[in-house]
PDB file of N, H, CA, C and O in Angstrom:
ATOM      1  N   UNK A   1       2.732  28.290 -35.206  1.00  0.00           N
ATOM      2  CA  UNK A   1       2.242  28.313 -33.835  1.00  0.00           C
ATOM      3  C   UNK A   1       1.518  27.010 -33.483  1.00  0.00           C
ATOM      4  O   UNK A   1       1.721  26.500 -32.381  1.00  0.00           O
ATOM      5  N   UNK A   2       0.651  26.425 -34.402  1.00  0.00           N
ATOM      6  H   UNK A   2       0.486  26.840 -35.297  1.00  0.00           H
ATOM      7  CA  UNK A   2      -0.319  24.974 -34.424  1.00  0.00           C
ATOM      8  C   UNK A   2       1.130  24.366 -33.740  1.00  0.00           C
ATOM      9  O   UNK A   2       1.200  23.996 -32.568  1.00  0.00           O
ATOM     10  N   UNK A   3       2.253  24.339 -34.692  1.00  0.00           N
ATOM     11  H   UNK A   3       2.196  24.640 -35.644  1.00  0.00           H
ATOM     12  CA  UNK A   3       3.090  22.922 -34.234  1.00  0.00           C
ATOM     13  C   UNK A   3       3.441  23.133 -32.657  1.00  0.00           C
ATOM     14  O   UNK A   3       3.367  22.287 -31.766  1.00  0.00           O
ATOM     15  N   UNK A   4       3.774  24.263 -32.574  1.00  0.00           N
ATOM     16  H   UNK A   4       3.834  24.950 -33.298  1.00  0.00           H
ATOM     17  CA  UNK A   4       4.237  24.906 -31.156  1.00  0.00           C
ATOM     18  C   UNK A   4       3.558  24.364 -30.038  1.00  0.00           C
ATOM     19  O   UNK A   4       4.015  23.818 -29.034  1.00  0.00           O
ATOM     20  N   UNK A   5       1.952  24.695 -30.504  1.00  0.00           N
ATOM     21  H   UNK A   5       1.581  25.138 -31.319  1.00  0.00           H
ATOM     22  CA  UNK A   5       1.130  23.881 -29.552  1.00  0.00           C
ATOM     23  C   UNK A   5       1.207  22.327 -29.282  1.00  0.00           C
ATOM     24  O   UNK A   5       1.218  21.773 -28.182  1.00  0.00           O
ATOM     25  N   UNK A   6       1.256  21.779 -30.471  1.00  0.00           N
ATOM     26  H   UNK A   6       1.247  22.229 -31.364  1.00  0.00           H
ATOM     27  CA  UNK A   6       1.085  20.299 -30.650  1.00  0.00           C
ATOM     28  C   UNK A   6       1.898  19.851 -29.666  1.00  0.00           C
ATOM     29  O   UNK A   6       1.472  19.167 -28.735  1.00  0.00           O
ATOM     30  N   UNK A   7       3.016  20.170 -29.783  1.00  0.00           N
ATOM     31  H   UNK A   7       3.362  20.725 -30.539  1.00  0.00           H
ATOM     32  CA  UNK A   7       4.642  20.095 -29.051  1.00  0.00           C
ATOM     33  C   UNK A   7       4.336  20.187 -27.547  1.00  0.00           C
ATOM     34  O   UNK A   7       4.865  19.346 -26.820  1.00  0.00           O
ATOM     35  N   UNK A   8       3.567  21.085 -27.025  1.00  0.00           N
ATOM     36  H   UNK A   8       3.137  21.768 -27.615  1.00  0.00           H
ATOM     37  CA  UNK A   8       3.545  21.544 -25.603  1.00  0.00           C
ATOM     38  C   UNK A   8       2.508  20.463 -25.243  1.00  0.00           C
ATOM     39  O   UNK A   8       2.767  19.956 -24.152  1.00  0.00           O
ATOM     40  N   UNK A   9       1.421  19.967 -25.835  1.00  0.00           N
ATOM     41  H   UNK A   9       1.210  20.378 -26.721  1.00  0.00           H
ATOM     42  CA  UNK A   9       0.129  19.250 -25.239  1.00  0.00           C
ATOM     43  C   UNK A   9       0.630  18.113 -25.026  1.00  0.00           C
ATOM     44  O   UNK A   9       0.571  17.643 -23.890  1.00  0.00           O
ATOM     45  N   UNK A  10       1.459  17.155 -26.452  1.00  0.00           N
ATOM     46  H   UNK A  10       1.507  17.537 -27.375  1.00  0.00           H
ATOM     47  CA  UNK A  10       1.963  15.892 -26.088  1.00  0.00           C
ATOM     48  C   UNK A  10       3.354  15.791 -25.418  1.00  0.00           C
ATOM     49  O   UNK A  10       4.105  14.821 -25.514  1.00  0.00           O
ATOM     50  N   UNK A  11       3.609  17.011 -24.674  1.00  0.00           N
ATOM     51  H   UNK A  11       2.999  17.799 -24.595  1.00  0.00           H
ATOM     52  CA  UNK A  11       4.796  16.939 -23.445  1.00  0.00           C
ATOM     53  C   UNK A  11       3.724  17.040 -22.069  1.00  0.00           C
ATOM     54  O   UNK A  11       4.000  16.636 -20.939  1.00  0.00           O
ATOM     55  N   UNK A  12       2.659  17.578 -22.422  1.00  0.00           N
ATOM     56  H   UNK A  12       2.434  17.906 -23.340  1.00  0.00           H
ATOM     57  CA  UNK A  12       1.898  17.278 -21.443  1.00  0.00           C
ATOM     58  C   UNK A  12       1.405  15.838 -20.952  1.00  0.00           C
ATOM     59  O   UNK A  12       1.364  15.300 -19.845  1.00  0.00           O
ATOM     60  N   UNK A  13       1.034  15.429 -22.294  1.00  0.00           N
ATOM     61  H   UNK A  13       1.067  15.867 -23.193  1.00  0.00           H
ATOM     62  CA  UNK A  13       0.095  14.625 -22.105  1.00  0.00           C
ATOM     63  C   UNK A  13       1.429  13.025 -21.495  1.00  0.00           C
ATOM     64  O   UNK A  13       1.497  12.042 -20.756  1.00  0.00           O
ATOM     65  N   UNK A  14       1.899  13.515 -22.108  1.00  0.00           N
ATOM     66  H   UNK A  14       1.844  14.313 -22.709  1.00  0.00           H
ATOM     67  CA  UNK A  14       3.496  12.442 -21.612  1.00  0.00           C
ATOM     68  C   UNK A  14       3.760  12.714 -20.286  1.00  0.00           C
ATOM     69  O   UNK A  14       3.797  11.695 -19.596  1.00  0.00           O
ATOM     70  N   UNK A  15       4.013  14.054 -19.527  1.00  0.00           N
ATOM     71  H   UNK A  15       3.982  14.882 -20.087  1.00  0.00           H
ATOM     72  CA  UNK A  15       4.175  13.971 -18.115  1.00  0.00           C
ATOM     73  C   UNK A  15       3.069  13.232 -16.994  1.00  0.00           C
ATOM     74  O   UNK A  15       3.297  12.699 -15.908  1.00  0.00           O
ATOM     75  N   UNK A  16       1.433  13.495 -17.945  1.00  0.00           N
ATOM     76  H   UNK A  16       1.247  13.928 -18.828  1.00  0.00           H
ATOM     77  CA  UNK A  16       0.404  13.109 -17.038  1.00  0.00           C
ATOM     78  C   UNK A  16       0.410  11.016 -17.366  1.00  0.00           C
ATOM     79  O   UNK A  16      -0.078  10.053 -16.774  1.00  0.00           O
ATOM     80  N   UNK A  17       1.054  11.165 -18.317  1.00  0.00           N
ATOM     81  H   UNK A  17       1.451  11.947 -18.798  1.00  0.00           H
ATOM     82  CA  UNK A  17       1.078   9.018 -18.695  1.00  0.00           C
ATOM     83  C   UNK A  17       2.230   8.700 -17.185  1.00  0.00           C
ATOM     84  O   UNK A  17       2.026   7.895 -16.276  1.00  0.00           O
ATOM     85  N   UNK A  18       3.276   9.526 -17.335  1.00  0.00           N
ATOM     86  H   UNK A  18       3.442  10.179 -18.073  1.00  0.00           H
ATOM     87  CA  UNK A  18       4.221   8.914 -16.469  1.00  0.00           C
ATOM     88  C   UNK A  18       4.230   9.061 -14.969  1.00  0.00           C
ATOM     89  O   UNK A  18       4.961   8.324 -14.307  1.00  0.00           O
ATOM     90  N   UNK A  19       3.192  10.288 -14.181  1.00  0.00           N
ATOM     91  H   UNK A  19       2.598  10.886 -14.719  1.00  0.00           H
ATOM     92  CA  UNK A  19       2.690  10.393 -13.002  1.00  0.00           C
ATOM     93  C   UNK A  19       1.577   9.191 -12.942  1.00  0.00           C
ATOM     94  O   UNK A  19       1.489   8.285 -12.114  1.00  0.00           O
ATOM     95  N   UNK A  20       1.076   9.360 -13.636  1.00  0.00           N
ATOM     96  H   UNK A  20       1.147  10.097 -14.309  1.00  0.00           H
ATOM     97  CA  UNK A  20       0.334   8.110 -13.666  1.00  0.00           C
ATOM     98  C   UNK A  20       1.144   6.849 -13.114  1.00  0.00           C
ATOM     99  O   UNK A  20       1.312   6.474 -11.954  1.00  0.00           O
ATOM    100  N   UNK A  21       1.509   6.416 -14.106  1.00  0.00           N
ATOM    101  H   UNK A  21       1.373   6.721 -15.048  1.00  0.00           H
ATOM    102  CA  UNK A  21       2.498   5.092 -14.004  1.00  0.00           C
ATOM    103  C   UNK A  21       3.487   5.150 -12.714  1.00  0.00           C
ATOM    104  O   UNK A  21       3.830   4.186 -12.029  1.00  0.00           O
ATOM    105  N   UNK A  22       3.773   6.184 -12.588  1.00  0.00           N
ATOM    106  H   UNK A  22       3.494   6.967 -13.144  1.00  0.00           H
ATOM    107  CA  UNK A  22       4.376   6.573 -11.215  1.00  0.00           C
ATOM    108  C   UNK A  22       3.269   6.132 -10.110  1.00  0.00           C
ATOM    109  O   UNK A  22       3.453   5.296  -9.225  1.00  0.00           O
ATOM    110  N   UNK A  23       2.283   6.744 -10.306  1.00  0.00           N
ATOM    111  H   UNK A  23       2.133   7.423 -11.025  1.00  0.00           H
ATOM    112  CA  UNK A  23       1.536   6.402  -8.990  1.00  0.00           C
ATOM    113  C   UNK A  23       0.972   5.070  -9.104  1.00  0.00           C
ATOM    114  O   UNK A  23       0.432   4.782  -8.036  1.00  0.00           O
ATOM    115  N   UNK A  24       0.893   4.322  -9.792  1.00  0.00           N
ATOM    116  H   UNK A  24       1.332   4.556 -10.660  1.00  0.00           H
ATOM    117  CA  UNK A  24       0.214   2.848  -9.868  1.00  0.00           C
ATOM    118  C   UNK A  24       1.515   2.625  -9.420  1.00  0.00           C
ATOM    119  O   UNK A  24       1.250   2.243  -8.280  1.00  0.00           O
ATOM    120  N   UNK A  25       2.804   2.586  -9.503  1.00  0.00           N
ATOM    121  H   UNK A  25       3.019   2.896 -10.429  1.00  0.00           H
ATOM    122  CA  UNK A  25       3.862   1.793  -8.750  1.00  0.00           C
ATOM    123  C   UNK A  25       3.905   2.248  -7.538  1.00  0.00           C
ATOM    124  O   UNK A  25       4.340   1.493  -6.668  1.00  0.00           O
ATOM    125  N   UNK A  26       3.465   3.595  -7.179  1.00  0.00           N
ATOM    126  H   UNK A  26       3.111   4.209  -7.886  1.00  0.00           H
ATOM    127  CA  UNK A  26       3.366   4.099  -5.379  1.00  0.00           C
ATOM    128  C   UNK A  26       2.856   3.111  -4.862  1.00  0.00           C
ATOM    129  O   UNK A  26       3.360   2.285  -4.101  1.00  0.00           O
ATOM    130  N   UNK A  27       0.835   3.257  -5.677  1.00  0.00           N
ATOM    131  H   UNK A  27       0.426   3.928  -6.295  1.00  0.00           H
ATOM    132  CA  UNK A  27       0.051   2.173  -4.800  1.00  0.00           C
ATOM    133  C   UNK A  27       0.930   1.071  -4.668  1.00  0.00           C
ATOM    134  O   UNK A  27       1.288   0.610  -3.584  1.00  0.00           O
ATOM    135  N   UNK A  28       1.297   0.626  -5.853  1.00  0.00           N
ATOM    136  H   UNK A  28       1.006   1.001  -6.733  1.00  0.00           H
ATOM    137  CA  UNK A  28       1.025  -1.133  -5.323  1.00  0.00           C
ATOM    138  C   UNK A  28       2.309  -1.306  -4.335  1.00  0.00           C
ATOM    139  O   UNK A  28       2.114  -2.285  -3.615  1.00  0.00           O
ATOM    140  N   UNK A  29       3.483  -0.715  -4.080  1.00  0.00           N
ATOM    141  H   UNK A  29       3.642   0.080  -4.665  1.00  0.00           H
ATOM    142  CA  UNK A  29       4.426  -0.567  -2.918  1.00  0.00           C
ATOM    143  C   UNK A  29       3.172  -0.673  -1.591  1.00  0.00           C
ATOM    144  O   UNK A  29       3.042  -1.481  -0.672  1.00  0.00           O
ATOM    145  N   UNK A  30       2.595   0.204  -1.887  1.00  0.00           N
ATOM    146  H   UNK A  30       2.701   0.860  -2.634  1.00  0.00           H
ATOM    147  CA  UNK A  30       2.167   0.616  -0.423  1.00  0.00           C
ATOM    148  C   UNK A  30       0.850  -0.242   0.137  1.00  0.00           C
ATOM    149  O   UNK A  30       0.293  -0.187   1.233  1.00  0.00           O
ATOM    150  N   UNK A  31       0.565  -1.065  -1.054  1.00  0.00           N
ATOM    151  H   UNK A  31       1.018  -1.110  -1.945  1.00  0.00           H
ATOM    152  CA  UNK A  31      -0.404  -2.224  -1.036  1.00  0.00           C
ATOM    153  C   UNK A  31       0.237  -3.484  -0.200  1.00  0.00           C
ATOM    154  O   UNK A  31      -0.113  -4.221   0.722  1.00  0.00           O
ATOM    155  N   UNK A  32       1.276  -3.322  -0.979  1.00  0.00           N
ATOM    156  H   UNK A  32       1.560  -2.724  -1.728  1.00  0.00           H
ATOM    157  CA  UNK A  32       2.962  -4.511  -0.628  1.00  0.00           C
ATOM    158  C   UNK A  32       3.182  -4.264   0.650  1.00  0.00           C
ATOM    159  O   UNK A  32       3.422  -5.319   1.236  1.00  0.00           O
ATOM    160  N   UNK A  33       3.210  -3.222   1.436  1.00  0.00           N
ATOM    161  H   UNK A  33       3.014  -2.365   0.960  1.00  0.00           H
ATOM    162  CA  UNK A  33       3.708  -3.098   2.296  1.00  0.00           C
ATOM    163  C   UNK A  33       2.584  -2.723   3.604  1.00  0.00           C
ATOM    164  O   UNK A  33       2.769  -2.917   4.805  1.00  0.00           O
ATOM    165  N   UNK A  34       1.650  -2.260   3.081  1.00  0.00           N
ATOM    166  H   UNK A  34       1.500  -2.102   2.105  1.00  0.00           H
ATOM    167  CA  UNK A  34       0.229  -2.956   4.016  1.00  0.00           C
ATOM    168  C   UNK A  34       0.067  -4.069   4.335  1.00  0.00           C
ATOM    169  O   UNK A  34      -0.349  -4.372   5.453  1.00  0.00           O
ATOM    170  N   UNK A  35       0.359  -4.912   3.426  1.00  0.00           N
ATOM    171  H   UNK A  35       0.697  -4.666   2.518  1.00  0.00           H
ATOM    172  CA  UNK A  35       0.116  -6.512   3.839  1.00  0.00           C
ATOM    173  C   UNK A  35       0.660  -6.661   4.729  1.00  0.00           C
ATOM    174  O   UNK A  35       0.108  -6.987   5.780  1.00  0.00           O
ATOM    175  N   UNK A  36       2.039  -6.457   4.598  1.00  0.00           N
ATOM    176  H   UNK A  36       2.487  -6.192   3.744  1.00  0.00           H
ATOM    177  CA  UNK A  36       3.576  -7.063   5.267  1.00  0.00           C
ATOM    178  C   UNK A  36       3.274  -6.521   6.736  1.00  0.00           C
ATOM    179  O   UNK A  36       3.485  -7.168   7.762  1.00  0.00           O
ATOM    180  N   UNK A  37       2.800  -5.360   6.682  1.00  0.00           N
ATOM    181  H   UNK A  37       2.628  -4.835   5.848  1.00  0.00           H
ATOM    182  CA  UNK A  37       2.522  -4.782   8.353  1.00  0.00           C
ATOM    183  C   UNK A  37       1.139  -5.498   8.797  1.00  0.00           C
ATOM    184  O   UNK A  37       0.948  -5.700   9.996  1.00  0.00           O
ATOM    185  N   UNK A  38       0.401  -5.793   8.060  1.00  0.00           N
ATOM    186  H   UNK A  38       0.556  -5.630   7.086  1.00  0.00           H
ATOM    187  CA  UNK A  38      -1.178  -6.613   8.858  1.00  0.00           C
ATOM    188  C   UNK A  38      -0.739  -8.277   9.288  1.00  0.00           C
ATOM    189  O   UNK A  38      -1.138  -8.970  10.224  1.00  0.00           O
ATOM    190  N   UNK A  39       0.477  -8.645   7.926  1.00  0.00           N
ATOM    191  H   UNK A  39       0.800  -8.082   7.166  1.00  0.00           H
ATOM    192  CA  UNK A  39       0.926 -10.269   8.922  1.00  0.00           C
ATOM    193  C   UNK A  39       1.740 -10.083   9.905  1.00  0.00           C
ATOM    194  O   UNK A  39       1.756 -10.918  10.810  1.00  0.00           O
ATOM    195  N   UNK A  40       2.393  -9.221   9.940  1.00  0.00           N
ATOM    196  H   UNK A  40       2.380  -8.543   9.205  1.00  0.00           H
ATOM    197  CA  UNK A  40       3.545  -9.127  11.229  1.00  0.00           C
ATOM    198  C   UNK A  40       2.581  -8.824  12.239  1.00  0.00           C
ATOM    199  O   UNK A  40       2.797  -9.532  13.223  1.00  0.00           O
ATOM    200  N   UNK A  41       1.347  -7.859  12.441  1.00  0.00           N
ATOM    201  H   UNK A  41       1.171  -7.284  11.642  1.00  0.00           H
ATOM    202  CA  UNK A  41       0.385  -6.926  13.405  1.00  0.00           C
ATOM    203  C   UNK A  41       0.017  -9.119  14.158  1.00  0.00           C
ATOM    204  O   UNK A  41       0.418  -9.826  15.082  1.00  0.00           O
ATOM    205  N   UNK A  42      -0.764  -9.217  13.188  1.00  0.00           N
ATOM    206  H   UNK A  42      -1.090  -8.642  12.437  1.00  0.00           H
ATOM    207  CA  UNK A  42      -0.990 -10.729  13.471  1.00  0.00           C
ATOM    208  C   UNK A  42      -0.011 -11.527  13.970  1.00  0.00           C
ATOM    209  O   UNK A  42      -0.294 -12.176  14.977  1.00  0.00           O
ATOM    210  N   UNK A  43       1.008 -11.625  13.529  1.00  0.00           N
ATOM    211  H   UNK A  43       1.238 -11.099  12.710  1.00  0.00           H
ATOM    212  CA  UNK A  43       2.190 -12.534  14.098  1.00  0.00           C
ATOM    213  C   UNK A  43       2.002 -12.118  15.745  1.00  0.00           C
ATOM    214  O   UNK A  43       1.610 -12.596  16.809  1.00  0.00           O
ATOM    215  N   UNK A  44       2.444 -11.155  15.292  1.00  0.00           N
ATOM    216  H   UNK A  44       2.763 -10.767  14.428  1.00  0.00           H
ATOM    217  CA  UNK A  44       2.753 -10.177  16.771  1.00  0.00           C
ATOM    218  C   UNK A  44       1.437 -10.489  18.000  1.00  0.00           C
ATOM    219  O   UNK A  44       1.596 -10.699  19.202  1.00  0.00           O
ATOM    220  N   UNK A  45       0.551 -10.450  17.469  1.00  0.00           N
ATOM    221  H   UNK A  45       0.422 -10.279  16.492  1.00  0.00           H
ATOM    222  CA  UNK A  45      -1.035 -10.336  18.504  1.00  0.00           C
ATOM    223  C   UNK A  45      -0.690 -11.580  18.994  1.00  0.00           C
ATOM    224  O   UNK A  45      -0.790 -11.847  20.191  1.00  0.00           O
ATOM    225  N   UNK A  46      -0.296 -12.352  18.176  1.00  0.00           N
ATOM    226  H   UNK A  46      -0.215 -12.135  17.203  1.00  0.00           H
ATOM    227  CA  UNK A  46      -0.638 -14.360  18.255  1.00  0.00           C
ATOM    228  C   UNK A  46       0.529 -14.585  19.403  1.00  0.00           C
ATOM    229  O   UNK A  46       0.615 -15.542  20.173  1.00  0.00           O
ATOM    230  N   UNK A  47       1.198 -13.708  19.329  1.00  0.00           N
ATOM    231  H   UNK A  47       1.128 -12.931  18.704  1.00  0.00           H
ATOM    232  CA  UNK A  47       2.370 -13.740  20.273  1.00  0.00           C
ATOM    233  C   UNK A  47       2.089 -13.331  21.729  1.00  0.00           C
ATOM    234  O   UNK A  47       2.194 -13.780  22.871  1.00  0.00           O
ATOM    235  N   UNK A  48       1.703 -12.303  21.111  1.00  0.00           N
ATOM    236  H   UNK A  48       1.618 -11.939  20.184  1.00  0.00           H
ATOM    237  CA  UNK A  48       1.369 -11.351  22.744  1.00  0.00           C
ATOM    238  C   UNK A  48      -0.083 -12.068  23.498  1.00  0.00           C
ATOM    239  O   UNK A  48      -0.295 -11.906  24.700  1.00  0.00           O
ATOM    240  N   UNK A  49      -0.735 -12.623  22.879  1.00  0.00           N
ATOM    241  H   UNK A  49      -0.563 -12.754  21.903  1.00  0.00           H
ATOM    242  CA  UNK A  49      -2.044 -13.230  23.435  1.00  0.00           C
ATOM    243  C   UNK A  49      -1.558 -14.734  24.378  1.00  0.00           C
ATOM    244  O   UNK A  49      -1.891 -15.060  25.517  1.00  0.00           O
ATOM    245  N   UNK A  50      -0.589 -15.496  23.309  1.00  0.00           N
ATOM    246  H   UNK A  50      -0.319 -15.231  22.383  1.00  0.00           H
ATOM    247  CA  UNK A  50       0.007 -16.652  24.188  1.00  0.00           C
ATOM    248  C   UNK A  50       1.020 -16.210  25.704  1.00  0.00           C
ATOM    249  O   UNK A  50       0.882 -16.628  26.853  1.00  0.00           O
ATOM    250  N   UNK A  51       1.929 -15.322  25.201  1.00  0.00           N
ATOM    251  H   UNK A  51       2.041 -14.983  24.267  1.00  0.00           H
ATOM    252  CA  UNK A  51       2.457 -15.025  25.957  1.00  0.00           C
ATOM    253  C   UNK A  51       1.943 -14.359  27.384  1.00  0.00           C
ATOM    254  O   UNK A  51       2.626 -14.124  28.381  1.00  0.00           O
ATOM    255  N   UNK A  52       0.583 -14.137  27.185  1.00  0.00           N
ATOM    256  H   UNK A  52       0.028 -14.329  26.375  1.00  0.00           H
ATOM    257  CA  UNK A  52       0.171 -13.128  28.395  1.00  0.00           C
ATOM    258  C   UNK A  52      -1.271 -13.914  28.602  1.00  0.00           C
ATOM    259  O   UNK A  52      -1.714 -13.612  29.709  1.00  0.00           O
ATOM    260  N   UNK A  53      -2.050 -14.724  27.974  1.00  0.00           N
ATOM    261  H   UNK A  53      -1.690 -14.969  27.074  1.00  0.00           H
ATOM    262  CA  UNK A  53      -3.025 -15.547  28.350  1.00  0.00           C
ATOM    263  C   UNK A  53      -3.890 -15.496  28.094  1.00  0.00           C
ATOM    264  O   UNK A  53      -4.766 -16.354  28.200  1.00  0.00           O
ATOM    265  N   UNK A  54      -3.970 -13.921  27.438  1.00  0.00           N
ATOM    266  H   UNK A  54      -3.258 -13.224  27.353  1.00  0.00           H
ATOM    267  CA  UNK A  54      -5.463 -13.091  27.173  1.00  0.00           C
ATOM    268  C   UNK A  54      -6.084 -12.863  25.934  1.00  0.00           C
ATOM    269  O   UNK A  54      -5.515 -12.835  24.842  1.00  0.00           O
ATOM    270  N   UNK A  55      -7.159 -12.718  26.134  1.00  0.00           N
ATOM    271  H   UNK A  55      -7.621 -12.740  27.021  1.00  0.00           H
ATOM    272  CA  UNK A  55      -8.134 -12.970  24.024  1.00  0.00           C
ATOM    273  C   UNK A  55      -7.417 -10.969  23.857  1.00  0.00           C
ATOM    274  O   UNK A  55      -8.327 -10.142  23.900  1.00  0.00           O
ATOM    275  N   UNK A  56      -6.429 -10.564  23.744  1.00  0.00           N
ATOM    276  H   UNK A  56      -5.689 -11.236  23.709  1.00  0.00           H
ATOM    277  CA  UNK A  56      -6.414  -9.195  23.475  1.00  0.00           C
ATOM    278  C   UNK A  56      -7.577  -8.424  22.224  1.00  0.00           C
ATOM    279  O   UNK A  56      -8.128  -7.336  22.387  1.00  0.00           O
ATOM    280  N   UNK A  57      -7.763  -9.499  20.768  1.00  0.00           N
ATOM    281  H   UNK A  57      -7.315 -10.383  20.635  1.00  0.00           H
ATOM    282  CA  UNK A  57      -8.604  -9.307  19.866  1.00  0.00           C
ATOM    283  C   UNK A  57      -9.552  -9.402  20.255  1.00  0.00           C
ATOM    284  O   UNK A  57     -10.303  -8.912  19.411  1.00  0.00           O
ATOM    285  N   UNK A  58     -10.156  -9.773  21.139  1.00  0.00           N
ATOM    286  H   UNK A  58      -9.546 -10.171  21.825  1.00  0.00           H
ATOM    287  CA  UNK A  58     -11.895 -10.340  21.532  1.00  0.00           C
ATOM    288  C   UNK A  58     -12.166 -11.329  20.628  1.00  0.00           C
ATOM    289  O   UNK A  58     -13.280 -11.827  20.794  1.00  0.00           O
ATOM    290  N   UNK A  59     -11.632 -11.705  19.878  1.00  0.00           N
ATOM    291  H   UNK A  59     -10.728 -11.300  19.742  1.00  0.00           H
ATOM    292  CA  UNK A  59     -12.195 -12.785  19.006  1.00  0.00           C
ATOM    293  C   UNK A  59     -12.850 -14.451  19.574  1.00  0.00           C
ATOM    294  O   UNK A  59     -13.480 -15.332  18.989  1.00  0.00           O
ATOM    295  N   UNK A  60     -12.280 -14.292  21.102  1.00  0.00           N
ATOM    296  H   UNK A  60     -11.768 -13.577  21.577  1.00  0.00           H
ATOM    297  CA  UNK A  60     -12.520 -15.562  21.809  1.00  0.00           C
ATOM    298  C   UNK A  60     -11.881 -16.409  21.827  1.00  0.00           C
ATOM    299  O   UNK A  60     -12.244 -17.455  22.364  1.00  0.00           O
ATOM    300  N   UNK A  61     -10.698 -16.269  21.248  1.00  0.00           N
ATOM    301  H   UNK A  61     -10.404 -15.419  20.811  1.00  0.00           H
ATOM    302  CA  UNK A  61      -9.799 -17.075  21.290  1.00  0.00           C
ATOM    303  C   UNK A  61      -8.351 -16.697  21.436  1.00  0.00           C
ATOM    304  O   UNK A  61      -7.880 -15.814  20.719  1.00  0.00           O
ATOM    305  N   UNK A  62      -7.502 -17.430  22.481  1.00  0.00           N
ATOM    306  H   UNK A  62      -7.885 -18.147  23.064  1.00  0.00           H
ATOM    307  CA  UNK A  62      -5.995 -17.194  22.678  1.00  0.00           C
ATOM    308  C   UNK A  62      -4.963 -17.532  21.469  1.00  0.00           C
ATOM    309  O   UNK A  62      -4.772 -18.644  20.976  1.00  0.00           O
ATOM    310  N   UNK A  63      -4.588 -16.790  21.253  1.00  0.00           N
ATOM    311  H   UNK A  63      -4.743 -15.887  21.654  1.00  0.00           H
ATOM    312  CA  UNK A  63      -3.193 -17.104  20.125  1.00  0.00           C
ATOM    313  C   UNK A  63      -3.835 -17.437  18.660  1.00  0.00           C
ATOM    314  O   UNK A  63      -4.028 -16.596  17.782  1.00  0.00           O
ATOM    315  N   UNK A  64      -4.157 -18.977  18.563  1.00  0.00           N
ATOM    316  H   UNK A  64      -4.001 -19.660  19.276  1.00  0.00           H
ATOM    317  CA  UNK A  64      -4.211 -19.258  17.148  1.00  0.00           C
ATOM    318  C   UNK A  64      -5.458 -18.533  16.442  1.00  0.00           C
ATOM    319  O   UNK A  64      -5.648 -18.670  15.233  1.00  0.00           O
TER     320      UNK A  64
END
């Protein structure tokens, strides 16, 4: 029965290593792909501020 157990904990302990490792590759996708949407958000503002004249950010400044 001991081995029986042994058997079941390190199939456990193996599913919880690879959710793991699973989710550190979720984050960092979704780290990856946060970025990619905050430079485009920016591209985009720098665009829409020249194009229309206006500080839309309040930052005080048009475009750049």
């Amino acid at each position: 029965m001991g081995l029986f157990w042994n058997l079941i904990q390190q199939s456990q302990i193996s599913n919880q290593n690879s959710r793991a490792s699973t989710l550190e590759a979720r984050v960092a996708y979704l780290e990856s792909e946060l970025r990619k949407t905050q430079e485009l958000l920016i591209k985009t503002l720098k665009v829409l501020e020249e194009e229309s004249g206006k500080d839309i950010n309040g930052d005080g400044k048009i475009g750049g």
